[in-house]
PDB file as gemmi writes it, atoms N, CA and C in Angstrom:
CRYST1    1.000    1.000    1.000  90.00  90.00  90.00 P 1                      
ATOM      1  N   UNK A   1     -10.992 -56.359 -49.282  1.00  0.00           N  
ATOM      2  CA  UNK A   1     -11.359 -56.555 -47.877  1.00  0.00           C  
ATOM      3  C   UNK A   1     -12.266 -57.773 -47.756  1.00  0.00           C  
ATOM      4  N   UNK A   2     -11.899 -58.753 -47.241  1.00  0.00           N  
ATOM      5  CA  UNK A   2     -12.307 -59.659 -46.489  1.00  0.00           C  
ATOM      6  C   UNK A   2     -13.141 -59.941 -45.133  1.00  0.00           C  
ATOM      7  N   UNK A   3     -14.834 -60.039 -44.525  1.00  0.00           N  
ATOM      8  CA  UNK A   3     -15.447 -59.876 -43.343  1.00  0.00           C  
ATOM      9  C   UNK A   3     -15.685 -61.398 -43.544  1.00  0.00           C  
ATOM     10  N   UNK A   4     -15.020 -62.058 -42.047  1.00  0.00           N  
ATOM     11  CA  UNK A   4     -15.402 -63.649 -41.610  1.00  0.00           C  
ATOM     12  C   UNK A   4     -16.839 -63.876 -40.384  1.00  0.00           C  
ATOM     13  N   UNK A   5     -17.878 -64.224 -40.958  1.00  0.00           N  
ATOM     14  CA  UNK A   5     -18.602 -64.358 -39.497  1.00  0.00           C  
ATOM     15  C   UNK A   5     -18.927 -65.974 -39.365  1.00  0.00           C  
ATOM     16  N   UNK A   6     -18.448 -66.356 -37.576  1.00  0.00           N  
ATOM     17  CA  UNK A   6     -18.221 -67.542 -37.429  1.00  0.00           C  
ATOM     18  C   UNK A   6     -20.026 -67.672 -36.813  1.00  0.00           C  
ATOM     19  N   UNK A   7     -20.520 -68.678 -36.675  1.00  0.00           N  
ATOM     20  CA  UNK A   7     -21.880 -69.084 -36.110  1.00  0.00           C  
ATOM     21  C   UNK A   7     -22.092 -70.524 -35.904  1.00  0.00           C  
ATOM     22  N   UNK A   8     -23.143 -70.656 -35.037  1.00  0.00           N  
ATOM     23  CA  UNK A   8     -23.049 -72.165 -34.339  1.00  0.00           C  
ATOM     24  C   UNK A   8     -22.288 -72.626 -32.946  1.00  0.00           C  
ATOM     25  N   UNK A   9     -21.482 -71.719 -32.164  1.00  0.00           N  
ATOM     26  CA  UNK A   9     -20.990 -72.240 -31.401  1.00  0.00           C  
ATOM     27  C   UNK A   9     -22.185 -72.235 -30.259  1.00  0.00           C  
ATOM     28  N   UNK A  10     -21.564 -72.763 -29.190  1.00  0.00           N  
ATOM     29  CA  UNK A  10     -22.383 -72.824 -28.174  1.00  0.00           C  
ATOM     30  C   UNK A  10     -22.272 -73.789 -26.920  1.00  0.00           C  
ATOM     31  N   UNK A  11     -23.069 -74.305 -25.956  1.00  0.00           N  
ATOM     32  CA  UNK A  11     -22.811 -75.309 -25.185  1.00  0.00           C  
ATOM     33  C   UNK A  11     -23.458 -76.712 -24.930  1.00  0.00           C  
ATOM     34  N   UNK A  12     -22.628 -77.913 -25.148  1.00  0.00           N  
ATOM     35  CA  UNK A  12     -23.108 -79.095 -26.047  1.00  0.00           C  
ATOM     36  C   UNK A  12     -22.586 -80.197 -24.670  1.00  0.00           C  
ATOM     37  N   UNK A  13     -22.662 -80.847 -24.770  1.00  0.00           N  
ATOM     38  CA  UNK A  13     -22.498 -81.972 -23.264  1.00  0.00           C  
ATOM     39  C   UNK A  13     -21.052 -83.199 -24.149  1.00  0.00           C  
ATOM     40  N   UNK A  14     -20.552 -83.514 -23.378  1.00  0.00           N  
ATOM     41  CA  UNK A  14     -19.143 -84.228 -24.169  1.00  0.00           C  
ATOM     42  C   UNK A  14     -20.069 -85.677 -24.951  1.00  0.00           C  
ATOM     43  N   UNK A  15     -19.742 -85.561 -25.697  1.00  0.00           N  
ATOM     44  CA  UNK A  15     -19.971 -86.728 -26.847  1.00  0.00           C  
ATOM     45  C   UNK A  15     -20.735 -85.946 -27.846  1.00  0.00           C  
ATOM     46  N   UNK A  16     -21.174 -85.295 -27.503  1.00  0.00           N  
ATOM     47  CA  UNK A  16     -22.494 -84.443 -28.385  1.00  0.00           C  
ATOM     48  C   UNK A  16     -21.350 -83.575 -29.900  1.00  0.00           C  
ATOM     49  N   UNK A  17     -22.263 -83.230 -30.674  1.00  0.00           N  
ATOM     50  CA  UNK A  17     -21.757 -82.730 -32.204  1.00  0.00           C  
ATOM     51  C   UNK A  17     -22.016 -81.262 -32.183  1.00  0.00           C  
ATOM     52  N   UNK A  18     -21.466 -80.310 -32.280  1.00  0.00           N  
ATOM     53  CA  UNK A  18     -21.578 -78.931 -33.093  1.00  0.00           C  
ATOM     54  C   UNK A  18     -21.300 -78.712 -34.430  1.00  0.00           C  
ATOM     55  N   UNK A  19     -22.064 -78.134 -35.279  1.00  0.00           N  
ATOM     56  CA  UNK A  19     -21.254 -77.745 -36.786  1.00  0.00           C  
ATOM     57  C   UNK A  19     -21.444 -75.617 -36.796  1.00  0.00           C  
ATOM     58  N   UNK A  20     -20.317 -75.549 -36.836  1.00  0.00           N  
ATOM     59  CA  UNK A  20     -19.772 -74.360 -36.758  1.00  0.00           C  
ATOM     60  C   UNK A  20     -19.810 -73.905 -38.199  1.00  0.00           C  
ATOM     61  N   UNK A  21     -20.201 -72.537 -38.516  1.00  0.00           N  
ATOM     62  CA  UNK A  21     -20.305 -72.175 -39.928  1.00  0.00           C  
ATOM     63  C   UNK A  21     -18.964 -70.939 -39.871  1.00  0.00           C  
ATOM     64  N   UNK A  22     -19.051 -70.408 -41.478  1.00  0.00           N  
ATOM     65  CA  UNK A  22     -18.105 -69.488 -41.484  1.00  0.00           C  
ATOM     66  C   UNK A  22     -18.479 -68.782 -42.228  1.00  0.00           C  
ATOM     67  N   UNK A  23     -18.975 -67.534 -42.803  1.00  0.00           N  
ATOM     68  CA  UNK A  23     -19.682 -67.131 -43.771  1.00  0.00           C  
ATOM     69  C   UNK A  23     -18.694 -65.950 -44.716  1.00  0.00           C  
ATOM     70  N   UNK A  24     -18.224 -65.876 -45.232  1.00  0.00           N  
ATOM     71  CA  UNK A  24     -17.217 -64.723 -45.802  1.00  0.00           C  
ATOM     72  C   UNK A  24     -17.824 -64.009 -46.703  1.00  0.00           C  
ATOM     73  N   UNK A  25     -17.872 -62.741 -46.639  1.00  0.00           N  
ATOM     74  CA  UNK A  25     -17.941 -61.735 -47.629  1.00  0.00           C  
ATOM     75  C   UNK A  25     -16.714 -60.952 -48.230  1.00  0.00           C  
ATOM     76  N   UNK A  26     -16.717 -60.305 -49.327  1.00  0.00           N  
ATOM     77  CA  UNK A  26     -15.980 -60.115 -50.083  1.00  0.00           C  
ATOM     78  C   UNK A  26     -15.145 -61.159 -51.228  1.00  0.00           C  
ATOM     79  N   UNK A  27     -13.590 -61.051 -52.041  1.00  0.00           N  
ATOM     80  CA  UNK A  27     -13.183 -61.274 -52.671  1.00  0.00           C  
ATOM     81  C   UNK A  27     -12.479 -62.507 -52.051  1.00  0.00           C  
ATOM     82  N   UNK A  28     -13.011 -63.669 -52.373  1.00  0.00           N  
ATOM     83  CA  UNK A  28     -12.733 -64.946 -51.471  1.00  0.00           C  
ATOM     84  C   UNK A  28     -11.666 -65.837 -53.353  1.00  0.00           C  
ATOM     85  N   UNK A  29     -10.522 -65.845 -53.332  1.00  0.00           N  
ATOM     86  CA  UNK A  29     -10.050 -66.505 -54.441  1.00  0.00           C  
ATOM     87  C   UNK A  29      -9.639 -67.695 -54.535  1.00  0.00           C  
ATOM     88  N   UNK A  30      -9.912 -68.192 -53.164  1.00  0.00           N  
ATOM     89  CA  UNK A  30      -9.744 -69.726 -52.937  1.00  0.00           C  
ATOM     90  C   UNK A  30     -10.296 -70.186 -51.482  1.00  0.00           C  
ATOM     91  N   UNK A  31     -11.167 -70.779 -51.491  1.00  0.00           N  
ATOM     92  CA  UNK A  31     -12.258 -70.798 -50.482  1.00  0.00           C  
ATOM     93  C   UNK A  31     -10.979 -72.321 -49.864  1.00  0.00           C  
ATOM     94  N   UNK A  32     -10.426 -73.051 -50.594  1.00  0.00           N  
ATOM     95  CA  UNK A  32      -9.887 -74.512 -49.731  1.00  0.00           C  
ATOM     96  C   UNK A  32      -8.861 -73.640 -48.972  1.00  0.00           C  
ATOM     97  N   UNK A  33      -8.248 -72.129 -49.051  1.00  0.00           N  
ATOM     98  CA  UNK A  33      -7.133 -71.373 -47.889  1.00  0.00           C  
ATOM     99  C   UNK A  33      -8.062 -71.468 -47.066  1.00  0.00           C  
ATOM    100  N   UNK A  34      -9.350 -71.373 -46.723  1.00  0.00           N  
ATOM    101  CA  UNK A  34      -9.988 -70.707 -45.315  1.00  0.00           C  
ATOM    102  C   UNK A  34      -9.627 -71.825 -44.440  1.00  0.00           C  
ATOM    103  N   UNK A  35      -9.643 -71.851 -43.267  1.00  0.00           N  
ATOM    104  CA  UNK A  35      -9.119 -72.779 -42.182  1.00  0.00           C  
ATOM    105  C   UNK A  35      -9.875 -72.042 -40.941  1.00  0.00           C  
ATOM    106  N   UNK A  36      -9.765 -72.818 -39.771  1.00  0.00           N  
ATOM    107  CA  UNK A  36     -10.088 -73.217 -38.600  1.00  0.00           C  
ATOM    108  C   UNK A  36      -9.119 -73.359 -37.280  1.00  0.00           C  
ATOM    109  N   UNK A  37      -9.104 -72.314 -36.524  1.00  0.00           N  
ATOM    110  CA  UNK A  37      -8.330 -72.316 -35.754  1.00  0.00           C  
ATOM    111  C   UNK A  37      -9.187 -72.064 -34.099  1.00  0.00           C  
ATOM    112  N   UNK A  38      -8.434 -72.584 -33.190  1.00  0.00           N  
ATOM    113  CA  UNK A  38      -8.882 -72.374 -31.419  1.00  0.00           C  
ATOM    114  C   UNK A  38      -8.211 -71.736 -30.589  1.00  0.00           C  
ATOM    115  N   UNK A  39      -8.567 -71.466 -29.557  1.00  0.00           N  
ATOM    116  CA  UNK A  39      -8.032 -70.212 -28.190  1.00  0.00           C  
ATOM    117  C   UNK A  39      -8.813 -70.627 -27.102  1.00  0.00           C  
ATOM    118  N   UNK A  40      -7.732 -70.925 -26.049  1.00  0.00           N  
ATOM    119  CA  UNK A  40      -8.442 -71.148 -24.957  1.00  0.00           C  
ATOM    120  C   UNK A  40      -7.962 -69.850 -23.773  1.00  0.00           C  
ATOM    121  N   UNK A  41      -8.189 -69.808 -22.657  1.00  0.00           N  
ATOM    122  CA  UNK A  41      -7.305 -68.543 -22.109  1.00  0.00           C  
ATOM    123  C   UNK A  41      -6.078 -68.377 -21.436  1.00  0.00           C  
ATOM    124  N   UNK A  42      -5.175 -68.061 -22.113  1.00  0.00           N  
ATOM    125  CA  UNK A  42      -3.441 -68.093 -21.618  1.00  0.00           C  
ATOM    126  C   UNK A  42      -3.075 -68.746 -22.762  1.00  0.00           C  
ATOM    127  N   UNK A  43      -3.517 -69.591 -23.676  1.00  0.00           N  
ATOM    128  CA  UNK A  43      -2.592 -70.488 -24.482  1.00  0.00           C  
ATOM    129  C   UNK A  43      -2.904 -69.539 -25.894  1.00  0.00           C  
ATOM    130  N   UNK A  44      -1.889 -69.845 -26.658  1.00  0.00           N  
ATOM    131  CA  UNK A  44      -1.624 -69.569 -27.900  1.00  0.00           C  
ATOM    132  C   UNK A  44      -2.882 -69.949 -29.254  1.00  0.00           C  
ATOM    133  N   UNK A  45      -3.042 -69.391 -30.081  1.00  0.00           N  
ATOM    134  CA  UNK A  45      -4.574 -69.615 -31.110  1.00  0.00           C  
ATOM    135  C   UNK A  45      -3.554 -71.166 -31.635  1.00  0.00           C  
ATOM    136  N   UNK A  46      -4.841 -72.026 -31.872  1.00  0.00           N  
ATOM    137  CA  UNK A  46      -3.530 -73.332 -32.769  1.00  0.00           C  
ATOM    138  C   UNK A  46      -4.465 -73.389 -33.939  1.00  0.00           C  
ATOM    139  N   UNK A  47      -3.822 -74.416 -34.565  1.00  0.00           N  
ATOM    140  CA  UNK A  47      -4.506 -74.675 -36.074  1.00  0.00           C  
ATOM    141  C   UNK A  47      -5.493 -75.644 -35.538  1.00  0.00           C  
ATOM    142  N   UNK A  48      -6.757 -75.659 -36.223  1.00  0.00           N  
ATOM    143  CA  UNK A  48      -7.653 -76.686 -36.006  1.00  0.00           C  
ATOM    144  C   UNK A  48      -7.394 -77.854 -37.498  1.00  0.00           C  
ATOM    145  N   UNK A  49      -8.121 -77.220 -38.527  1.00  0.00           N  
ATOM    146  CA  UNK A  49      -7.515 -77.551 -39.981  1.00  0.00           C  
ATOM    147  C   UNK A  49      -7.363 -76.311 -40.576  1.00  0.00           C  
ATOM    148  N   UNK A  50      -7.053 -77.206 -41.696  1.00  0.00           N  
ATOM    149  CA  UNK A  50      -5.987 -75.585 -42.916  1.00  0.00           C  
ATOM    150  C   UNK A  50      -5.485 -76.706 -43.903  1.00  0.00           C  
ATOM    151  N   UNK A  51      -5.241 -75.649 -44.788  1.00  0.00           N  
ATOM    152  CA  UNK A  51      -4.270 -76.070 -45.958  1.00  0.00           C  
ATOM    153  C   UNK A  51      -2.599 -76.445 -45.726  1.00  0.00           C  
ATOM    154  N   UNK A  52      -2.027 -77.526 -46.183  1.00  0.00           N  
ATOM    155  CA  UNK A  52      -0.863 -78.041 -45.695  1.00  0.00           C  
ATOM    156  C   UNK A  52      -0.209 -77.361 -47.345  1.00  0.00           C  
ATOM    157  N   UNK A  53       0.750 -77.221 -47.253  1.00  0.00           N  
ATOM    158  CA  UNK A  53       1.764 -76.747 -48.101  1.00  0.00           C  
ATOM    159  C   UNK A  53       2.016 -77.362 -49.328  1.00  0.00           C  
ATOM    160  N   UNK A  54       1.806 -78.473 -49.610  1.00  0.00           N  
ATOM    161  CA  UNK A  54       0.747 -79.372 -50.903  1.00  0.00           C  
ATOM    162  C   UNK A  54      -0.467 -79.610 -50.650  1.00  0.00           C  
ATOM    163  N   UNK A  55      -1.174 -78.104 -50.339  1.00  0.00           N  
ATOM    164  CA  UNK A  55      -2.235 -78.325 -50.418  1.00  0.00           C  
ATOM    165  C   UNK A  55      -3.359 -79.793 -50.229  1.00  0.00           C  
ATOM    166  N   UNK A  56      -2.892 -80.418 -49.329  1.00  0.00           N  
ATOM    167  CA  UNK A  56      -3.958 -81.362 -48.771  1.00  0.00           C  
ATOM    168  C   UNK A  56      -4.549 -80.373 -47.292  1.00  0.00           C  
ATOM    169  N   UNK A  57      -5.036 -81.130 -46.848  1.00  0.00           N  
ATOM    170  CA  UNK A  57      -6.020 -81.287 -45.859  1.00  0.00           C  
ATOM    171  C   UNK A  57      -5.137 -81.480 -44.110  1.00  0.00           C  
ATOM    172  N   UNK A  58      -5.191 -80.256 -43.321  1.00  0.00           N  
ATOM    173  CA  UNK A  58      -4.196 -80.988 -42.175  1.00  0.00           C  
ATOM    174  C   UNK A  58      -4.828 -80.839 -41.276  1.00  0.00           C  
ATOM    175  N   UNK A  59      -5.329 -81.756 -40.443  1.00  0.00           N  
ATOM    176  CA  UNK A  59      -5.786 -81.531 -39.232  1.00  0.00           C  
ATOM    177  C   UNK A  59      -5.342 -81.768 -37.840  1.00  0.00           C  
ATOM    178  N   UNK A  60      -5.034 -80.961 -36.890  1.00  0.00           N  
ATOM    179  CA  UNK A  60      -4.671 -80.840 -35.492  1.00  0.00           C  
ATOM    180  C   UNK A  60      -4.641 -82.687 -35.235  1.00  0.00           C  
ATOM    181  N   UNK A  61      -4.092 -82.967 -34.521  1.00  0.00           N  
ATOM    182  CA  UNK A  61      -3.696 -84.845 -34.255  1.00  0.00           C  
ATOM    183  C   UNK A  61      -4.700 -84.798 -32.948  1.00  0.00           C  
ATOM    184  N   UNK A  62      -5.054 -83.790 -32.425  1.00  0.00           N  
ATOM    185  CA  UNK A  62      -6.245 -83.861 -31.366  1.00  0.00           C  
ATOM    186  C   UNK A  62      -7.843 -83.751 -31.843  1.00  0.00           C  
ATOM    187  N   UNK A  63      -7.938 -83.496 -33.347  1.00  0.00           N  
ATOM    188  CA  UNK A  63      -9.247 -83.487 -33.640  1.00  0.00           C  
ATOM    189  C   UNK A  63      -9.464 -84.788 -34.416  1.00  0.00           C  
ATOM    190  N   UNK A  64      -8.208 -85.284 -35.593  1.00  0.00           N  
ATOM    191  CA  UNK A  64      -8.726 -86.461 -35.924  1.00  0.00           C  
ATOM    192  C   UNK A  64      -9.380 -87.689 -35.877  1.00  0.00           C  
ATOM    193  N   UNK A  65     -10.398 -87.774 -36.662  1.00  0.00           N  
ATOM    194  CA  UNK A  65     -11.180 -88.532 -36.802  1.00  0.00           C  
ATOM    195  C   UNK A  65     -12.430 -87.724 -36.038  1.00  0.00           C  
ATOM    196  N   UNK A  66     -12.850 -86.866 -35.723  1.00  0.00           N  
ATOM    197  CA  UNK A  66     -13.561 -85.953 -35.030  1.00  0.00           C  
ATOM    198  C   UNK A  66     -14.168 -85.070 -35.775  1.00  0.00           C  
ATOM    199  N   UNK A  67     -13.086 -84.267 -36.546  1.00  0.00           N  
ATOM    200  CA  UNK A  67     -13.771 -83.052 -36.549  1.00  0.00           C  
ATOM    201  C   UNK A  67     -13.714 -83.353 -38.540  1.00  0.00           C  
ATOM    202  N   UNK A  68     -14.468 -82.467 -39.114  1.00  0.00           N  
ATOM    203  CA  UNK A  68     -14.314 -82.492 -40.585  1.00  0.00           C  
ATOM    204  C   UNK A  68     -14.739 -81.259 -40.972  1.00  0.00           C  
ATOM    205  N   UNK A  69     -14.053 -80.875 -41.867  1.00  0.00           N  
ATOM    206  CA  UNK A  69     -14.168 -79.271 -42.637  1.00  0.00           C  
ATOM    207  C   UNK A  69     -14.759 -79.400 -43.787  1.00  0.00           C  
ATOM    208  N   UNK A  70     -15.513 -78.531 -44.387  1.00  0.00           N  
ATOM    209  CA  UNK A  70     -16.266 -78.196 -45.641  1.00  0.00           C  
ATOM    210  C   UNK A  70     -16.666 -77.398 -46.215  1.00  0.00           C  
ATOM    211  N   UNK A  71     -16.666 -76.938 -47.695  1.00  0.00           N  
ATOM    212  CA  UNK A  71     -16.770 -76.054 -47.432  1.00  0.00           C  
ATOM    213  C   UNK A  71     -17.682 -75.455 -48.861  1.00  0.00           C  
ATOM    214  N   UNK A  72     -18.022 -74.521 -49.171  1.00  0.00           N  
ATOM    215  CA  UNK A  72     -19.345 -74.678 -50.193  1.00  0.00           C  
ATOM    216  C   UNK A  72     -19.118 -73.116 -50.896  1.00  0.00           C  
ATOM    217  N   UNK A  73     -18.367 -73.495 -51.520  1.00  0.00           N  
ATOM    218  CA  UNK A  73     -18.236 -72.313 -52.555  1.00  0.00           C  
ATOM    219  C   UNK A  73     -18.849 -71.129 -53.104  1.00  0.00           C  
ATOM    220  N   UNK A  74     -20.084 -71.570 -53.387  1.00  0.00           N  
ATOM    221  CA  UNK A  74     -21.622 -71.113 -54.022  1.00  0.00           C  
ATOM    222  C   UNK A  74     -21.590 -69.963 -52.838  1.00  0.00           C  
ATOM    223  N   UNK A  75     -21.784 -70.582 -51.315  1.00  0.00           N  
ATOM    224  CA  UNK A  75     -22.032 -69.555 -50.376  1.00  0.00           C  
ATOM    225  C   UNK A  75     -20.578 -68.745 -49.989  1.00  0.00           C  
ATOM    226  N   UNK A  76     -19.985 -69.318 -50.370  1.00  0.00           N  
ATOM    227  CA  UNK A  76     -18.489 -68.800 -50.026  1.00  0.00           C  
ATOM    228  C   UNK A  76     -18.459 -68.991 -48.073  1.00  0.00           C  
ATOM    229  N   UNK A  77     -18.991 -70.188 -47.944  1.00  0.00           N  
ATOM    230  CA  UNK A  77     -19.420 -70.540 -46.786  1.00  0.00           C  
ATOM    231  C   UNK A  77     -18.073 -71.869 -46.460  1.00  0.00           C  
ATOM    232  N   UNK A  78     -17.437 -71.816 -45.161  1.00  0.00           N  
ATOM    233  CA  UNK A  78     -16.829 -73.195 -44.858  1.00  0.00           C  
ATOM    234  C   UNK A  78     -17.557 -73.529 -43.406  1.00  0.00           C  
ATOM    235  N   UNK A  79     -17.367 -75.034 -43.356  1.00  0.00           N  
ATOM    236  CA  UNK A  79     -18.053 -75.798 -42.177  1.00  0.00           C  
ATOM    237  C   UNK A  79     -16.756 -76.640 -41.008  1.00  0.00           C  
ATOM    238  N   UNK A  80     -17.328 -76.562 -40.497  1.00  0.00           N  
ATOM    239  CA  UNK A  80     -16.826 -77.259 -39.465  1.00  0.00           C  
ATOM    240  C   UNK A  80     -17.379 -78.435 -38.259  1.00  0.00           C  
ATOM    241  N   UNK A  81     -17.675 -79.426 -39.072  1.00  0.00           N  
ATOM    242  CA  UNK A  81     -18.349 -80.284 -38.128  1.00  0.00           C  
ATOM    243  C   UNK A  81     -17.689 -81.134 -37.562  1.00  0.00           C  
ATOM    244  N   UNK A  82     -17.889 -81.102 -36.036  1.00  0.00           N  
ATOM    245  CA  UNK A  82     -17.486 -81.405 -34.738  1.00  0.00           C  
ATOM    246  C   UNK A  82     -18.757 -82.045 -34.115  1.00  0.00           C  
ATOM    247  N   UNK A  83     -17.715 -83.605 -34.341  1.00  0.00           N  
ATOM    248  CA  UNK A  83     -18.690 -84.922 -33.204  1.00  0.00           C  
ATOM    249  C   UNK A  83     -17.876 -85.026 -32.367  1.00  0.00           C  
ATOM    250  N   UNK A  84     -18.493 -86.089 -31.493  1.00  0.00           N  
ATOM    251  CA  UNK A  84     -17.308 -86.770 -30.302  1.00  0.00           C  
ATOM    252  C   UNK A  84     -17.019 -85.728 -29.452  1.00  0.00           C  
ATOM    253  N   UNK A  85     -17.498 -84.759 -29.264  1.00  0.00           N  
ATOM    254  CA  UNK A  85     -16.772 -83.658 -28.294  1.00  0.00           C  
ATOM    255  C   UNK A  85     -16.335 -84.177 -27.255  1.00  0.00           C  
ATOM    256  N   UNK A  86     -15.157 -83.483 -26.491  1.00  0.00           N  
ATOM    257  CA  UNK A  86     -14.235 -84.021 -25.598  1.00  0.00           C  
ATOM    258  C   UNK A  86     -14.715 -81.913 -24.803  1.00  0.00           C  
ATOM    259  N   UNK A  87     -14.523 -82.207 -23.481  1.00  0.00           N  
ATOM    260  CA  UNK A  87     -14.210 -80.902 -22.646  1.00  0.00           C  
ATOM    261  C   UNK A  87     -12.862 -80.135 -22.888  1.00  0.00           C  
ATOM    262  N   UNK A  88     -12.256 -80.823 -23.338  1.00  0.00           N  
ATOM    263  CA  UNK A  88     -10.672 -79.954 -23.752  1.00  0.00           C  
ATOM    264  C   UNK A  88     -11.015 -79.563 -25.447  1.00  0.00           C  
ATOM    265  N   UNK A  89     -12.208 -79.741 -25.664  1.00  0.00           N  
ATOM    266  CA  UNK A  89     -12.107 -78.700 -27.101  1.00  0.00           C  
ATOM    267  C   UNK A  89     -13.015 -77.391 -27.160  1.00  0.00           C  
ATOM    268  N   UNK A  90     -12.693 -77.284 -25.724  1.00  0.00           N  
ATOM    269  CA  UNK A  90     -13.962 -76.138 -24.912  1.00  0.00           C  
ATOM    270  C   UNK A  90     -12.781 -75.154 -25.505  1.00  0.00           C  
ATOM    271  N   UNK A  91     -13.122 -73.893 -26.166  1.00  0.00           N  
ATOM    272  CA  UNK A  91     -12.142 -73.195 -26.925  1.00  0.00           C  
ATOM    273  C   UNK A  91     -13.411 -71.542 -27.595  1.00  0.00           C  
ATOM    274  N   UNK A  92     -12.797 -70.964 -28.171  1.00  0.00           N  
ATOM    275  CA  UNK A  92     -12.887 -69.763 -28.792  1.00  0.00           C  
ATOM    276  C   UNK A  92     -12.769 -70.521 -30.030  1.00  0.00           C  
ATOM    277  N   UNK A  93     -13.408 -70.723 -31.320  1.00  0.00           N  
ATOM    278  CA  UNK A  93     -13.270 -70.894 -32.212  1.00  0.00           C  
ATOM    279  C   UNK A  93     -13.411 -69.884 -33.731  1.00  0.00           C  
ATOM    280  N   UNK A  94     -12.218 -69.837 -34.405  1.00  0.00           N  
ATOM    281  CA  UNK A  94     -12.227 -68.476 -35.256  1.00  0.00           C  
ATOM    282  C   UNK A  94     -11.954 -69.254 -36.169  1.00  0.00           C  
ATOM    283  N   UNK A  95     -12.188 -68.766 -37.751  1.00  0.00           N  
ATOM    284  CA  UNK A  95     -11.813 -68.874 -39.000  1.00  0.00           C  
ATOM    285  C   UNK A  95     -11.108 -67.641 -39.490  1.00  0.00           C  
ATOM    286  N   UNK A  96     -10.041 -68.677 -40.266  1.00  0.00           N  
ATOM    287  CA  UNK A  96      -9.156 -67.476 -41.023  1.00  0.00           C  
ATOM    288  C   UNK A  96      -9.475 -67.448 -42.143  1.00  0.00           C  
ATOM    289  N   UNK A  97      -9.199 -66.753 -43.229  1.00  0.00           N  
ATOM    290  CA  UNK A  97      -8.717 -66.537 -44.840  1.00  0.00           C  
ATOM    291  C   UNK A  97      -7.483 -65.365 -44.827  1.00  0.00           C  
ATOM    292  N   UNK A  98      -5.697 -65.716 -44.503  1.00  0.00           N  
ATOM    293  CA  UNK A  98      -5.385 -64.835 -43.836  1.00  0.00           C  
ATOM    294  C   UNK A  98      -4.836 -63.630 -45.029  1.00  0.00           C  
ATOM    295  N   UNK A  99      -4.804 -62.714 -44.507  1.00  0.00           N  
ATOM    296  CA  UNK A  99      -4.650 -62.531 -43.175  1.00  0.00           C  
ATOM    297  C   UNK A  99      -5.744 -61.879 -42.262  1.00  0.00           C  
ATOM    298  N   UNK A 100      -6.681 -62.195 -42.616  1.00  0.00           N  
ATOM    299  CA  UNK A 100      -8.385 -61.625 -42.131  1.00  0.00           C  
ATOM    300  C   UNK A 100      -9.130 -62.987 -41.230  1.00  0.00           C  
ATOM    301  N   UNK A 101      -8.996 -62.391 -40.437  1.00  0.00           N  
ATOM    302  CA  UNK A 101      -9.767 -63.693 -39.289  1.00  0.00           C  
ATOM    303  C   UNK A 101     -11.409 -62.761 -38.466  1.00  0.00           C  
ATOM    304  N   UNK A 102     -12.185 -63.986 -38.361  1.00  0.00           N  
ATOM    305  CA  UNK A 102     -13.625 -63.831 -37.690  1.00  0.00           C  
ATOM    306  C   UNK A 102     -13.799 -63.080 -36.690  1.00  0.00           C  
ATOM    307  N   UNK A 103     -14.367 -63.029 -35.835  1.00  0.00           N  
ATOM    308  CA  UNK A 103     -14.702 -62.598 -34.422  1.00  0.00           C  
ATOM    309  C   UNK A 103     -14.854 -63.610 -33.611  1.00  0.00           C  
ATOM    310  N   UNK A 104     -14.686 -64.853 -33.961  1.00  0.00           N  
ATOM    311  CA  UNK A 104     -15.201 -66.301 -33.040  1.00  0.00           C  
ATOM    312  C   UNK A 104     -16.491 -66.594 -32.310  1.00  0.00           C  
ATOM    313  N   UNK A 105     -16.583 -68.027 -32.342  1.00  0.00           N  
ATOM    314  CA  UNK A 105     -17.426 -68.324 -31.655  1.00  0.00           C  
ATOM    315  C   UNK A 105     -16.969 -69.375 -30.351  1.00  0.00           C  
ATOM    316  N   UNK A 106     -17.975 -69.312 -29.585  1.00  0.00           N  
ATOM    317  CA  UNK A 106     -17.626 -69.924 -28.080  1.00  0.00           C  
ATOM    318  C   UNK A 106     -18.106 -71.122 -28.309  1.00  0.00           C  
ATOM    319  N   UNK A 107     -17.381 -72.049 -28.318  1.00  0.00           N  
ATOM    320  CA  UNK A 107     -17.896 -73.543 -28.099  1.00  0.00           C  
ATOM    321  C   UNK A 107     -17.465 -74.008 -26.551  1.00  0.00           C  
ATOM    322  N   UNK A 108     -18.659 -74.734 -25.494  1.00  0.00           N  
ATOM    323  CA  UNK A 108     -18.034 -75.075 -24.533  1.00  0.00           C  
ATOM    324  C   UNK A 108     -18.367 -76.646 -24.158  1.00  0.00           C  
ATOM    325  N   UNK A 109     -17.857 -77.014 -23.862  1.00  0.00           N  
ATOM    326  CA  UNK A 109     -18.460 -78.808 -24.181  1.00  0.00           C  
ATOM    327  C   UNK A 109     -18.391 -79.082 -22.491  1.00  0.00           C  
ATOM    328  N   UNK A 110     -19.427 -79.666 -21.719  1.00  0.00           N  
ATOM    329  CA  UNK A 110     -19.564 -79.908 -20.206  1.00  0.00           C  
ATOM    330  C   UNK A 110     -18.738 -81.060 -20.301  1.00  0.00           C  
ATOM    331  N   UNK A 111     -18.451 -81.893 -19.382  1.00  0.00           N  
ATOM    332  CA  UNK A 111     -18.656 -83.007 -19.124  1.00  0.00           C  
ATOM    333  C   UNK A 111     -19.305 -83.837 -17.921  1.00  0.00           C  
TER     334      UNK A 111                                                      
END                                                                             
């Protein structure tokens, strides 16, 4: 069993930075699966980043150059730092390790 708790979200003014944490407890066997996903209301959860299928690095074509993931083993902790905020990345933000996902956090960016 796998428990995800997301922290850091909140409300930030557009240009401004959030770094979103992810904290996992339990049997974590590869901390580079955990990923980053969003929800806004009516639309579908999307990928933020994640692991691509050769294992690189994939990130949403709306966060690049924006957003960057990290992630720290030791704590069995991944990051999510978010500059440049835009109002359309006003979202529910959850982390997976699947098939076990967070409770999310609310990021809302003014403009």
């Amino acid at each position: 069993q796998v428990q995800l708790v997301e922290s850091g979200g909140g409300l930030v003014q557009a240009g401004g930075s959030l770094r979103l944490s992810c904290a996992a407890s339990g049997t974590i066997f590869n901390i580079n699966r955990m990923s980053w996903y969003r929800q806004t209301p009516g639309k579908q959860r999307e990928l933020v980043v994640g692991i691509g299928s050769g294992g690189s690095t994939i990130y949403a074509d709306s966060v690049k150059g924006r957003f960057t993931i990290s992630r720290d083993s030791a704590k069995n902790t991944v990051y999510l730092q978010m500059n440049s905020l835009k109002p359309e990345d006003t979202a529910v933000y959850y982390c997976s390790y699947w098939p076990y996902w967070g409770q999310g956090t609310q990021v809302t960016v003014s403009s």
